[in-house]
C-alpha positions as MATLAB code, in Angstrom:
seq = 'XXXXXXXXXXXXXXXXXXXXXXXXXXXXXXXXXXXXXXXXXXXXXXXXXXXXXXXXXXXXXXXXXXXXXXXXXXXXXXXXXXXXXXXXXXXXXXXXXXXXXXXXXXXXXXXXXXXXXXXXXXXXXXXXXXXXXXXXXXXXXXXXXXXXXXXXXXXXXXXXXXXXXXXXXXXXXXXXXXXXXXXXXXXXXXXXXXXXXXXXXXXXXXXXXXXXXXXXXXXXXXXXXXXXXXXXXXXXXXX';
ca = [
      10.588   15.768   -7.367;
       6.925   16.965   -7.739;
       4.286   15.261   -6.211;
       1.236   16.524   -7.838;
      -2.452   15.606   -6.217;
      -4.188   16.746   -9.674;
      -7.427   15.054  -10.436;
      -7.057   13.469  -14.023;
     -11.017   12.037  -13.972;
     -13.635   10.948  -11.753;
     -15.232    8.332  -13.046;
     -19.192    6.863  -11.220;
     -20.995    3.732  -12.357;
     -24.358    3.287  -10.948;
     -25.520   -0.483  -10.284;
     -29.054   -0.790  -10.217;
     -30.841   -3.651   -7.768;
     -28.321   -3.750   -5.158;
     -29.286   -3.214   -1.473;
     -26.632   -1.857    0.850;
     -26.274   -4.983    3.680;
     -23.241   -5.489    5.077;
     -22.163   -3.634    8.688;
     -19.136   -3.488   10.419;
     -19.826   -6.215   12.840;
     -19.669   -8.658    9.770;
     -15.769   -7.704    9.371;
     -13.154   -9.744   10.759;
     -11.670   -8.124   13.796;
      -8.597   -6.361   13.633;
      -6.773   -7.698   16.073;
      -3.683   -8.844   14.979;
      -3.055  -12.680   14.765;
      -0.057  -13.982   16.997;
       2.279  -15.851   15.741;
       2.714  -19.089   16.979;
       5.593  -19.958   19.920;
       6.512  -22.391   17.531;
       7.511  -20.202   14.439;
       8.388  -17.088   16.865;
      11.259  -19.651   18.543;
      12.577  -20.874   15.591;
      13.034  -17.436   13.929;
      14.837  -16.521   17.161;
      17.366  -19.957   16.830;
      18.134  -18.571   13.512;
      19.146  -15.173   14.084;
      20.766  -16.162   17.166;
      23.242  -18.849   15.716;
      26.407  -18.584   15.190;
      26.469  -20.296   11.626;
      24.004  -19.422    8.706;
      21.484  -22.580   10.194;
      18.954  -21.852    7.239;
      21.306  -20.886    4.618;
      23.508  -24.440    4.858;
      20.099  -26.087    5.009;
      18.645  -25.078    2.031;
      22.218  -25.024    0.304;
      22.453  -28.708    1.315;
      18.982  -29.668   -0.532;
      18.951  -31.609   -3.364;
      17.531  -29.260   -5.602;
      19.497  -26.388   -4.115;
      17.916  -23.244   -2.034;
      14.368  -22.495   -3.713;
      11.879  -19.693   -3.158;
       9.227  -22.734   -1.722;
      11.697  -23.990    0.670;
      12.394  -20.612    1.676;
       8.674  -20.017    2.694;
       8.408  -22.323    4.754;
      10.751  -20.764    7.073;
      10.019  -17.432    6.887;
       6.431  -15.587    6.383;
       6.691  -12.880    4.692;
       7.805   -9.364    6.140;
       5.195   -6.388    6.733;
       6.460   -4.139    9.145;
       9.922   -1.898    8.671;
      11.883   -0.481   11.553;
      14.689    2.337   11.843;
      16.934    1.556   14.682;
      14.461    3.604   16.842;
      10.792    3.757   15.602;
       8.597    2.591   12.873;
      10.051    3.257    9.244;
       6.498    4.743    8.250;
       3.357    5.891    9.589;
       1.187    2.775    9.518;
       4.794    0.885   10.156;
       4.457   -1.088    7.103;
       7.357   -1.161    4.258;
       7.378    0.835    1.166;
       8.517   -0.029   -2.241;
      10.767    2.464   -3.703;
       9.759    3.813   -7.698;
      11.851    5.682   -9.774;
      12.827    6.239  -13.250;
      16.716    6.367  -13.851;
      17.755    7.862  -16.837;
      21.674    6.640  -17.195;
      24.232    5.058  -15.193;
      24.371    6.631  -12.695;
      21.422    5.889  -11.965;
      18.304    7.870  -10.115;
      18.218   10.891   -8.218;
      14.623   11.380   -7.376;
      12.710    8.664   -5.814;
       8.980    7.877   -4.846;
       8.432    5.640   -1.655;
       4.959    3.981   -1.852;
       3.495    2.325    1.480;
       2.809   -1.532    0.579;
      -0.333   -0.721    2.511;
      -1.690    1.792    0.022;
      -1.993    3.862    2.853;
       0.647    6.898    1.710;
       2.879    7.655   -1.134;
       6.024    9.497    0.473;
       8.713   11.300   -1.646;
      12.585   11.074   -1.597;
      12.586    9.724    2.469;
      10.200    8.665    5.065;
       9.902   12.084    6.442;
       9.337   13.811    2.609;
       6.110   15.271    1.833;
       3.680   12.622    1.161;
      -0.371   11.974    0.099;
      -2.025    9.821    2.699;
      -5.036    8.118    1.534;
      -8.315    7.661    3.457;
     -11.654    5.468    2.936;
     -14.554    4.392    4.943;
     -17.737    6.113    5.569;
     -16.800    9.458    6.542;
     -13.542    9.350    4.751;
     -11.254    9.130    7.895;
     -10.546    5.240    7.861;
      -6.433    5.056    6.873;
      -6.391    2.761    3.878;
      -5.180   -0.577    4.771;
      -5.194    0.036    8.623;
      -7.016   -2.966    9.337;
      -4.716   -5.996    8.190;
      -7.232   -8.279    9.381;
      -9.144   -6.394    5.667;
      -6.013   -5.925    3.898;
      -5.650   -8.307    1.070;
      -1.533   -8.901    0.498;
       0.155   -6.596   -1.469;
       1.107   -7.349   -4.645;
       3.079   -6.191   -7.863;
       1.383   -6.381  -11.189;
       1.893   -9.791  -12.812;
       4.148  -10.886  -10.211;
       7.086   -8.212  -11.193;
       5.991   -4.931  -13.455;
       6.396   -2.005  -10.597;
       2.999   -1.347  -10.265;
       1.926   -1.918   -6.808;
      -1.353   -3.449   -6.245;
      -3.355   -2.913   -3.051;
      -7.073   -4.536   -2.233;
      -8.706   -3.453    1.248;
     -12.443   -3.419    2.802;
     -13.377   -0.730    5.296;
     -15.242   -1.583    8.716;
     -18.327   -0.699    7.043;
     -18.119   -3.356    3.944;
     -16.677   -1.349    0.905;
     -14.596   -2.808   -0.822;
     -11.422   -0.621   -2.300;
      -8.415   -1.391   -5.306;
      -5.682    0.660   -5.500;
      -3.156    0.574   -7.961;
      -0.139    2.887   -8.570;
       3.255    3.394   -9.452;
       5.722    6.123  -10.681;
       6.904    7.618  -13.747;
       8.616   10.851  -15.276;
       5.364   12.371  -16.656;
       2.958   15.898  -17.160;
       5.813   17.252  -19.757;
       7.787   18.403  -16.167;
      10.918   16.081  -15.988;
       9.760   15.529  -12.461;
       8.764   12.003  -11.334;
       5.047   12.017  -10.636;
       3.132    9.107   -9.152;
      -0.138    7.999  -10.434;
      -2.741    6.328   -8.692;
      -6.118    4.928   -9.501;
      -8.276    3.836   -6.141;
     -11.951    2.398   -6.772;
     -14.487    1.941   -4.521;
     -17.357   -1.088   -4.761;
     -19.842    0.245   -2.452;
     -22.424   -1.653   -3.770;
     -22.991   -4.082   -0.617;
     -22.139   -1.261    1.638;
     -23.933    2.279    3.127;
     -21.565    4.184    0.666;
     -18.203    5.688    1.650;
     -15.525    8.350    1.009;
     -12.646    8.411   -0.897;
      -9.845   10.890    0.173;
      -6.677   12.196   -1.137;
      -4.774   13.958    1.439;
      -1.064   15.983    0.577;
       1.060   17.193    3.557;
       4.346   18.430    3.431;
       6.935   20.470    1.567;
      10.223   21.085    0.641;
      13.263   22.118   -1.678;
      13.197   19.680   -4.611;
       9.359   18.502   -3.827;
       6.256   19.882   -3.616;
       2.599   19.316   -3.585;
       0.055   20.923   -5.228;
      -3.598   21.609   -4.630;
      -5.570   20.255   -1.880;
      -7.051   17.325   -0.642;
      -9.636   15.478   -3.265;
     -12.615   14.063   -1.499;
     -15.079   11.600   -3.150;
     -18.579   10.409   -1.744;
     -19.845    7.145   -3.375;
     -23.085    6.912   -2.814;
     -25.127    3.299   -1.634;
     -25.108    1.243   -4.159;
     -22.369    2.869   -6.253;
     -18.834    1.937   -7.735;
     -16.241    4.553   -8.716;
     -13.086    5.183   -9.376;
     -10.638    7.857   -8.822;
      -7.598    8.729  -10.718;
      -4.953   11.206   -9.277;
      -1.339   12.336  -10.619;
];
């Protein structure tokens, strides 16, 4: 599995008549919200009892166990655990992409962080491209939930995950990629495209960072870097 941090195009759009304003003590704070005893004890009842509590209740419904009843019990899930430590770096789930070509299915995989933050390949330890924003272009993407807008696939289903996220400084960020047998290699390559709205902001820096190696994947080239200037949109596109 190849994973590729080649620069397809860079793409700037100057906005005229904007003037930089917001700081970082306009952002929300990023502590994170607890959740209430309430919810927190319930959860606990469940998964303590002996007997499937939720699972008879919603089977019991009239109109049988839906995705709205469902909600209301559960928020949804963020963080993924091994039995020891944090499945990922920022300890958020990924969503595995692949491309199988017959029944038996597919044998290379590419894990992308619902946080936008990395894209990892085969396993959670594989050789990965972490992605960086913010004024200096050290900010981890999505490391402030508090600025993280949910994750979402395209249309609801397609496997294109979608990412929104604002740095402490006030730019505003899109990321969208996915995964696909591409470049004429056979290998499965992810593709991302991240803009940056730094039109309300002092600028900021856009960085694509590959680390890692091994039998089976690689990466190639070096990290892409990106100023956009005050007043500036841009995008960046990356294979």
């Amino acid at each position: 599995m190849r994973l590729p941090l080649a620069v397809a195009a860079l793409a700037a759009v100057f906005v005229a008549g904007s003037t930089p304003s917001t700081s970082a003590a306009k952002q929300p704070s990023c502590a994170r919200q607890p959740l209430s005893p309430a919810y927190a004890g319930g959860v606990h009842r469940a998964l303590l009892a002996k007997q499937d509590v939720w699972g008879n209740a919603l089977i019991a419904r009239p109109n049988g166990p839906t995705y709205g009843a469902v909600r209301r019990l559960l928020k949804p899930l963020l963080f993924a655990r091994t039995k020891t430590k944090a499945l990922t770096t920022s300890g958020v789930y990924y969503l595995p992409f692949a491309q199988p070509l017959g029944v038996r299915g597919a044998h290379m995989v590419a894990l992308h962080v619902a946080d936008g933050s990395e894209i990892l390949s085969q396993t959670a330890k594989g050789p990965r491209v972490k992605v960086f924003v913010g004024t200096d272009g050290h900010e981890r993407y999505g490391s402030c939930l508090a600025r993280l807008a949910a994750p979402r696939l395209a249309d609801g289903f397609l496997p294109i995950l979608e990412t929104q996220y604002v740095d402490a400084a006030g730019t505003r960020y899109r990321q969208e990629s996915f995964a696909v047998r591409g470049l004429g290699t056979g290998d499965l390559v992810s593709f991302v495209r991240l803009s940056a709205d730094a039109r309300a902001s002092n600028g900021a820096v856009i960085q694509l960072v590959p680390e890692g190696s091994r039998r089976g994947a690689r990466v190639a080239q070096g990290t892409v870097r990106m100023r956009v200037e005050p007043g500036e949109s841009a995008a960046v596109y990356a294979g």
